[in-house]
N, C-alpha and C positions, 0 to 999 in steps of 0.2 A: 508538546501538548496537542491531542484530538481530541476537543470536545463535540459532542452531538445533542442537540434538544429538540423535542418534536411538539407539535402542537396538532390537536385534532378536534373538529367540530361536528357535531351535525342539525346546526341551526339551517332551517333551508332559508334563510334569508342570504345574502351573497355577502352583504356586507357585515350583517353580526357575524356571521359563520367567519370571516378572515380578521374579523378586530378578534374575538374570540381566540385564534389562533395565532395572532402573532402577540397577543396579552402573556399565553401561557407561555409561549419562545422566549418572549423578553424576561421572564418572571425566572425561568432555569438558566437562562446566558448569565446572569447575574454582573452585568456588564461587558462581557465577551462582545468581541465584533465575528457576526456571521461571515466567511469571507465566498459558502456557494449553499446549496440549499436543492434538494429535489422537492417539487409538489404533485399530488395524485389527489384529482377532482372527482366525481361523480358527475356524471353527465347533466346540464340543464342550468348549472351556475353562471354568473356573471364571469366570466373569466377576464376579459380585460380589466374589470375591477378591482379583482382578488388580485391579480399581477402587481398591476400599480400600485396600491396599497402597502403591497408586499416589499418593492422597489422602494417607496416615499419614506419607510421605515427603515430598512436597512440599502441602502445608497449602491451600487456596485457591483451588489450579490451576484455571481453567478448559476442562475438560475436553471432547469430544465425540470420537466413535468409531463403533464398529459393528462386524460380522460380513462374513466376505469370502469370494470364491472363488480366495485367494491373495493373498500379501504378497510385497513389493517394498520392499526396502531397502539401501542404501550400505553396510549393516553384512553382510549376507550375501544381497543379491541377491536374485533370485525363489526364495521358497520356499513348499511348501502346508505346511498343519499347526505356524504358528507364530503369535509375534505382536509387532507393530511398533511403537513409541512416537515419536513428535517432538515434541522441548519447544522451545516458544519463548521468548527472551529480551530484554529492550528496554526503553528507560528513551524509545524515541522510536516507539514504535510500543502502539496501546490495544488488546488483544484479550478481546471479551468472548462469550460464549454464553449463548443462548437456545434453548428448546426447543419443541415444541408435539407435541401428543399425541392418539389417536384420530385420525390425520389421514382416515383412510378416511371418516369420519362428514359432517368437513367442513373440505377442503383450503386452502378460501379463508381460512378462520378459524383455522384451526390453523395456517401458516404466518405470518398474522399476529400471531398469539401470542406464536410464535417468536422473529420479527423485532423485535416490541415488549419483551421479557423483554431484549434483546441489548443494543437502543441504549439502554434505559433508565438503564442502567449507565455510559452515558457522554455527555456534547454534543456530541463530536466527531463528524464528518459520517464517515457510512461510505465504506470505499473500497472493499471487497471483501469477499464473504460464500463460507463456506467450508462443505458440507455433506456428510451422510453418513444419507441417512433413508432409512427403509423402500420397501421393492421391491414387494413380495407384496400386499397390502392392496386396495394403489390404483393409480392410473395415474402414473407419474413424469411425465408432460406435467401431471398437474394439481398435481403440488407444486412443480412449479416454475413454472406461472402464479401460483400463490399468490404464491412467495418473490418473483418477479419485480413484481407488483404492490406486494408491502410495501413493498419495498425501493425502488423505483423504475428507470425504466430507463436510469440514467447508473452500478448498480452491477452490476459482473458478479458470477457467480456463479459457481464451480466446485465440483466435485465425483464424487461417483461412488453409486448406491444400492446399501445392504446386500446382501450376499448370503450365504448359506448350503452351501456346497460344493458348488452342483447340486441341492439335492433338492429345492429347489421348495416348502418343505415352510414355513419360518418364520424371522424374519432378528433379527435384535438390533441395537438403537441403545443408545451411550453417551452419557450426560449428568450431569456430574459423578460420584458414587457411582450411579447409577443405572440398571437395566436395562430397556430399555424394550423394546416392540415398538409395530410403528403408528404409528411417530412422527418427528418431521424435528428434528432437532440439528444447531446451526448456529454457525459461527464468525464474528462479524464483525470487520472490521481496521481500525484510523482511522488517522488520524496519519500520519508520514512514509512510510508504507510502498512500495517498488516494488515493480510486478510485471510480468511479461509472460505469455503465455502461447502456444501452438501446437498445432490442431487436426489430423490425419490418421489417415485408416483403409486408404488402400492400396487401395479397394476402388475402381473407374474405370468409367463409366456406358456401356452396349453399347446397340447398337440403336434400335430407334423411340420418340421421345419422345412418351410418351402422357400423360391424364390420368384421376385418380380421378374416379367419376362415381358411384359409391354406396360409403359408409363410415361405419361407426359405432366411434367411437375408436379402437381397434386391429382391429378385423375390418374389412376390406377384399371386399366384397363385388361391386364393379363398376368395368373401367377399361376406357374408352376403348365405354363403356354396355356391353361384354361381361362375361361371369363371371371373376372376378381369379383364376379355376385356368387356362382359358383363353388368358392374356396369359403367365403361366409354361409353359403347355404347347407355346406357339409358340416358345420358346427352349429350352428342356427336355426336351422331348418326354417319356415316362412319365415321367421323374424329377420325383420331389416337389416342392414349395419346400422349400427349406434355407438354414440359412444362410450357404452358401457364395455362396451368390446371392440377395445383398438388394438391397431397390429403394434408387435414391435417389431423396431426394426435394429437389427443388431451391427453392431460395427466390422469396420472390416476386419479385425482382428477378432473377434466372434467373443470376445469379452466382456463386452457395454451392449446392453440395447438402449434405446431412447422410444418413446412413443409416437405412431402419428392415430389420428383420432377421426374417423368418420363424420363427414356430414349430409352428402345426398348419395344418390345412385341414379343409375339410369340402366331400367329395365330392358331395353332395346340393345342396349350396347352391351351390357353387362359390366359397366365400368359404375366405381367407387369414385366419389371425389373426398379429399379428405384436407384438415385444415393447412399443412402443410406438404409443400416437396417431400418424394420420395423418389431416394435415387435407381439410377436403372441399376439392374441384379442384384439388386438388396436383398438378402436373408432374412425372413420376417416368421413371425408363429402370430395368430392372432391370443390376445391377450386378455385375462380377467381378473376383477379384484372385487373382495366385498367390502361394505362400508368402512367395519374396522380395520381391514388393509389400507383403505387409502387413508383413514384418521392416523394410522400408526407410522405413515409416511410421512407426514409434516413431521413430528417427533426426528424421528431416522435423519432427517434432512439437516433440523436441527444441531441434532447428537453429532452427527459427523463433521458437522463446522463448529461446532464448539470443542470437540475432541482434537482436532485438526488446526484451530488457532494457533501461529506461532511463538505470542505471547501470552504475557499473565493476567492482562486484565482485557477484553474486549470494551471498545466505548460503543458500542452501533452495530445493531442490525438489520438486515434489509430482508423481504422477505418478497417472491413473486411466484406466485401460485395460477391458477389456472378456472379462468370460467367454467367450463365441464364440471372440474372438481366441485366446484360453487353450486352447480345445478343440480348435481347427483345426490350430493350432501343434504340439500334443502336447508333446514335447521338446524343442522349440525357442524353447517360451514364455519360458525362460530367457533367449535373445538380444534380448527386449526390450531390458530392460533395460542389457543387456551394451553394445548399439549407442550407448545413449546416455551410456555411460562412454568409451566411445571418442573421444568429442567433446571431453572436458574434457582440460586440462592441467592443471588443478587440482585436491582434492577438494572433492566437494559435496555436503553433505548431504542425503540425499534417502530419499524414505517414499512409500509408495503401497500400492494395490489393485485386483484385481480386480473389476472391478463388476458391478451387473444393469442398468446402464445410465451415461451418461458427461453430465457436465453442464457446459457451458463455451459462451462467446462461438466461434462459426465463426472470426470475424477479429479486428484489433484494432477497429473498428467496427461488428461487428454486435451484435445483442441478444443474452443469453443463447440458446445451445439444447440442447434435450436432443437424445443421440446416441442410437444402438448400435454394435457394433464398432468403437470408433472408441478412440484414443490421446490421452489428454489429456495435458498438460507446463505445468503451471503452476511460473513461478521468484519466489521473492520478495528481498526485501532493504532495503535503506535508502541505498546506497552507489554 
């Protein structure tokens, strides 16, 4: 048995908002005991309160969370300024959490900490790790070489990093009762568990395929040994980088690209800073999509994890999509989700958020990788 129930509010009060949502949990568990649970907040809530609450209800739970730039749930859809709950249930699946903390200090080791706190708890061999850490601090490419190393590379990873409604300013991770910042909260899954999952951002790679030729993490300083304003001004012409037009950047086997997504520049230098690491002699095309490309991407993302299920019945899905997306969309950010209700004849439980970045395997064979704008669709189950 995997059972999954999600509950979702958006009373801005802290505490109707979480009796609200642990009313409708209790109302679908139908007695079931929770035994772990992820939550995805909106920025501004009472979080210690919602925690506890959450804890005085169900005893044990192993918890992880975080702060978002919008929730997404089966119970009311894309919404900003709420907050979202999924409890899992199983007598044939082990979920346990672990945390690690100050990751900005030192990623390698704080992810390991994590990973060690997680399986401690159990002998069972991991199948999947499920996370929600900090954005701001530090580089998302290095928490996720961390977890990627703990973990080893036969376990994926998904996930999406805190965010904070835009302001750039400070993010919040959940673990157990606890509020953290700075920190990687992690779910790990053993036992019977299935999953699938489906990568797409809509966004389709134009023009001359060049290479990075000076770059230091996220600053992008030389391509193709010219200045990285340069290789944008040839397509652009005065228009800025944006991120309407992010590079891709393509794998080393010249068969996956993944996104990374502009955010400032500097005219003096003629370097790009962009939301994530890009590695040195990376093969990149700068890239573009219009609106119904990237709406038709949540679908694709969908379809491919649903296609790609190894069972017959999926209990739960997870969805972590991307702020940009959110931005560009306006009003339409809502049809994310909507596209991927379209698909089902069934219902299915599902929970998600907005991220400052998207963390998943490109295919069912590659390594974990960290995205930008990009749609993640992870389904899980037993059946």
């Amino acid at each position: 048995m995997f059972k999954t129930v999600v509950g979702h509010s958006n009373d801005p009060d802290s505490l109707s908002a979480v009796d609200e949502v642990i009313q409708q949990c209790i109302s679908s568990l139908v007695g079931d005991i929770p035994k772990a649970g992820v939550l995805f907040c909106a920025i501004d809530f009472e979080y210690f309160l919602i925690l506890h609450q959450i804890h005085q209800t169900f005893p044990g739970i192993e918890l992880i969370g975080g702060t978002t730039d919008g929730e997404i749930s089966s119970v009311l859809e894309f919404q900003q300024d709420s907050i979202t709950l999924m409890l899992f249930c199983s007598d044939e699946v082990e979920i346990y959490a672990g945390v690690g903390r100050k990751v900005s200090g030192d990623p390698l080791a704080v992810t390991k900490q994590a990973v060690e706190q997680a399986k401690a708890k159990s002998t069972a061999t991991p199948k999947l790790c499920l996370t929600h850490p900090e954005s701001l601090t530090t580089s998302g490419v290095s928490i996720l070489n961390g977890l990627k190393l703990a973990l080893g590379e036969s376990v994926p990873i998904f996930g999406g990093l805190a965010g904070d409604q835009s302001r750039y300013q400070n993010t919040y991770q959940f673990f157990q009762t606890e509020v953290l910042s700075d920190s990687v909260p992690i779910l790990i899954f053993s036992g019977k568990i299935l999953f699938s999952h489906g990568v797409a951002s809509g966004w389709h790679p134009i023009g001359q395929i060049s290479q990075v030729t000076k770059v230091d993490k996220n600053i992008l300083y030389e391509i193709d040994s010219k200045p990285a304003l340069d290789f944008y001004h040839h397509y652009l012409g005065l228009l800025p980088p944006s991120m309407e037009y992010p590079l891709a950047v393509w794998d080393r086997d010249g068969d996956n690209f993944y996104i990374r997504a502009p955010i400032a520049y500097n005219q003096e230098s003629g370097s790009i800073t962009f939301f994530a690491d890009i590695p040195e002699r990376a093969v990149i095309q700068i890239a573009e999509a219009g609106y119904e490309d990237i709406l038709a991407a949540s679908k694709a993302s969908f379809m491919n994890a649903l296609d790609n299920y190894p069972g017959v019945e999926p209990s739960a899905v997870l969805f972590f999509s991307c702020v940009a997306r959110r931005q560009i969309l306006g009003t339409r950010a809502k049809e994310e989700y909507q596209n991927t209700k379209l698909c089902l004849a069934h219902h299915l439980p599902g929970c998600g958020f907005y991220s400052y970045g998207e963390i998943a395997p490109i295919d069912r064979i590659s390594q974990t990788q960290f995205h930008n704008e990009t749609f993640v669709t992870l389904i899980l189950g037993t059946r």
